[in-house]
C-alpha positions in Angstrom: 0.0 0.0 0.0 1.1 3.4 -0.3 2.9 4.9 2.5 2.0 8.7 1.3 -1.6 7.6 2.4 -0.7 6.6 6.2 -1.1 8.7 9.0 0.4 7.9 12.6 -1.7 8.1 15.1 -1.7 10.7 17.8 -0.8 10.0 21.7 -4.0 10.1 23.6 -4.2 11.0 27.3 -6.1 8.9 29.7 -6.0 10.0 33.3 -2.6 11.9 33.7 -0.6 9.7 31.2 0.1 9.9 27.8 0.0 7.0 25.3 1.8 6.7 22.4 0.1 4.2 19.7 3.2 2.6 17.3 0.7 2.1 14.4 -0.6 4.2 11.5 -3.9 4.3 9.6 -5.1 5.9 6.6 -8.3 8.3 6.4 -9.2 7.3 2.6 -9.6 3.9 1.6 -6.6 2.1 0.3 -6.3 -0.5 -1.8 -4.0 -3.7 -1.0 -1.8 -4.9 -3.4 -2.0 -8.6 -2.4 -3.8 -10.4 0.0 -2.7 -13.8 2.3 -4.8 -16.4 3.4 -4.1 -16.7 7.4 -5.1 -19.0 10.6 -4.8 -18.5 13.8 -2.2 -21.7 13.6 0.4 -19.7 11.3 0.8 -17.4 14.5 2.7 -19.3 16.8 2.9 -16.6 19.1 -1.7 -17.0 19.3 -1.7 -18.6 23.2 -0.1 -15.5 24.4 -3.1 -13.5 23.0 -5.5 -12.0 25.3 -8.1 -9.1 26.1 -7.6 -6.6 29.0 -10.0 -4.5 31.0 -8.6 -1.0 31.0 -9.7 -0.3 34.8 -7.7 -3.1 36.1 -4.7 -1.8 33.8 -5.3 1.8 35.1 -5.0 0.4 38.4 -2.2 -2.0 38.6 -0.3 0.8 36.3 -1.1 3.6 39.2 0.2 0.9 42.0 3.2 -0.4 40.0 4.6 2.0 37.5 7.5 0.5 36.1 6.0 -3.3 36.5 4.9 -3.3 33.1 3.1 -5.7 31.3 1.0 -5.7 34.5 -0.4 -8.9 33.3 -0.1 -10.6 37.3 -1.8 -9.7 40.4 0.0 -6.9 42.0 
């Protein structure tokens, strides 16, 4: 895809913090110039995946700063 057509995205704030989002999107439609076939077994990475609830990360992030990925019990 074009690169001219990407934007990235800007930090948002939530609470006191600032978050900056490593990804870029485009505002117009783009067109691919291939597509791939994909299953969730060609990621071998898939049974780390998992949701989060931002309250509980807003809350283990305030009580642990520097603990990041926050993904255990505090």
């Amino acid at each position: 895809m074009p690169a001219d057509h990407f934007e990235v995205q800007p930090p948002i704030t939530v609470d006191d913090t600032v978050i900056y989002i490593a990804q870029v999107a485009s505002p117009r439609p783009v067109e691919p110039a291939a597509g791939l076939v994909v299953e969730p077994g060609d990621f071998p990475f898939v049974a780390q995946i998992h949701g989060h609830e931002d309250d509980l990360l807003r809350a283990r992030m305030a009580a642990d700063p520097k603990g990041f990925p926050w993904f255990e019990e505090p």
